[in-house]
N, C-alpha and C positions, 0 to 999 in steps of 0.2 A: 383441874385440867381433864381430868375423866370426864367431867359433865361437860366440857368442850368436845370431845370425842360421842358422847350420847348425842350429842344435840344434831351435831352433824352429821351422825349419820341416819339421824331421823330424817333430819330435813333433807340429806340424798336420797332419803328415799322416797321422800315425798315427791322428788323428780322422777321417777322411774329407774332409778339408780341401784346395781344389786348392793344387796348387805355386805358382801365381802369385798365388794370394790370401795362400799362407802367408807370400811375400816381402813383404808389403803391412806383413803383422804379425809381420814378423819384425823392418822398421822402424820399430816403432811400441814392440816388445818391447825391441829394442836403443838407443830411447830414451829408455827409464824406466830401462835400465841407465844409462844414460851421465848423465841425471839424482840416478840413487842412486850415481853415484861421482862427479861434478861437482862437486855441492854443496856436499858435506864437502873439496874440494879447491880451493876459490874462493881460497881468500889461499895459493895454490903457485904459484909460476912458474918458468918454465923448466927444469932440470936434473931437477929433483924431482917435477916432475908428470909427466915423462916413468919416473918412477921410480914410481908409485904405479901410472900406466899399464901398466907392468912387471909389478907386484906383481899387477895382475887376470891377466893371463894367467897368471901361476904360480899363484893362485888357484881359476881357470874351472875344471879339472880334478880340484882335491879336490870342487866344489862339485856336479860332475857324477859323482862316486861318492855322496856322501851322499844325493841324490836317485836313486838307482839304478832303483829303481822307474819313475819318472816320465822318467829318461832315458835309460835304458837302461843304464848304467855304461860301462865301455871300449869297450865294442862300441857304442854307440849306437844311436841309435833306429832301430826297422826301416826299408828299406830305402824310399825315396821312387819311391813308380812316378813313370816319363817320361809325364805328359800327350802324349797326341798333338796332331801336329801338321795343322794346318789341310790340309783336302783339297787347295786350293787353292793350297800353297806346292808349290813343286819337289821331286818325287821323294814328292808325299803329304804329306808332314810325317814322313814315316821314319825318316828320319834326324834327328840332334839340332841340324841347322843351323839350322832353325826357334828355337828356344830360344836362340841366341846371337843373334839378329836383335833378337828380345826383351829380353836383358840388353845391347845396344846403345842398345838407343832408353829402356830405362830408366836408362841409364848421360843418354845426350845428357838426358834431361829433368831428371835429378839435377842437371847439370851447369848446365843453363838454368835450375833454380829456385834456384840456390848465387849463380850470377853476379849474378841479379836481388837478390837478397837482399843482397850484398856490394855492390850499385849505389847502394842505396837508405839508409834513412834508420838502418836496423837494424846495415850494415853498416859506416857513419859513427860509429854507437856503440860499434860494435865495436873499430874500429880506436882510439878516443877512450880504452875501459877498457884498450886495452893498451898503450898507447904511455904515457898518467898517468893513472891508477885517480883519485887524486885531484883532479884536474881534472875528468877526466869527472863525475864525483862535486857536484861544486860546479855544474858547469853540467847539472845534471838529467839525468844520463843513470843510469837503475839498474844499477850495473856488476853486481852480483851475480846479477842477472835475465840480462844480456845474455851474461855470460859460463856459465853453466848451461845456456841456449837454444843457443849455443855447440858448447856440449863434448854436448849431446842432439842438435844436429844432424849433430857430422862421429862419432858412434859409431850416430845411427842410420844412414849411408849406412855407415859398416862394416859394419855388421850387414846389410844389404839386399847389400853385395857377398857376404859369405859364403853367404848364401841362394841367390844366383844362383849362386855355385858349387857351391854342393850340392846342386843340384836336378841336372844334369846329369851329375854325380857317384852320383848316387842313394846 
């Protein structure tokens, strides 16, 4: 799912698209991924879902040749120009230390809307469908929703980490 997040925001930017908007939509991209492989994996646990997991990455790469056109094939999408950086950071913005400052505080704010989530009422369901599906189940909690929202949350923050490193990567 990182290489879902790279890819996409190569190829926003192959639009004209800035880099930090592409990372915006490249978690939004890598969570319609993780929703179209979730889904169909709701009744997998443990060993096997790590194996289906598996089975995308050996995947990603036929699926990035048959799109060749659209993503460039082996070589990938053209090369992401470095947005500069603010006048006002040290050294201009010249240098790429500006841009890790950036995938800092969007690392910490990930990390602040995960925590709040797993505080709260969302993350009590969560913990409820996996400990017994059927439990949770009887006392009204939608496992199949909670666990989907889930597997869309921790592959779109995959995807939003590969994007940040492929932006500085170019």
């Amino acid at each position: 799912f990182m290489g879902v997040g790279a890819y996409t925001v190569g190829i926003a930017g192959r639009y004209g698209i800035h880099p930090l908007l592409g990372v915006a939509l490249a978690a939004a991209v890598g969570a319609v991924a993780g929703v179209a492989v979730g889904f169909p994996a709701l009744r997998i646990r443990g060993q096997y879902l790590a194996v289906i997991t598996f089975c995308v990455a050996v995947v990603l790469p036929n699926l990035v040749l048959l799109f060749r056109p659209f993503t460039g094939g082996d070589l990938g999408p053209p090369l992401i120009p470095m947005p500069a950086g603010p006048s006002w950071f040290p050294d201009g913005g010249r240098d790429h230390t500006w841009f890790h400052v950036v995938a800092l505080v969007v690392a910490a704010a990930a990390l602040a809307v995960v925590h709040r989530l797993l505080g709260g009422a969302w993350g009590r369901a969560l913990r409820a469908s996996t400990d017994d599906a059927q439990a949770a189940a009887s006392m009204g909690v939608p496992v199949a929703r909670i666990r989907t929202s889930a597997f869309a949350l921790a592959t779109a923050l995959g995807a939003m980490g590969g994007a940040l490193m492929a932006v500085p990567q170019q």
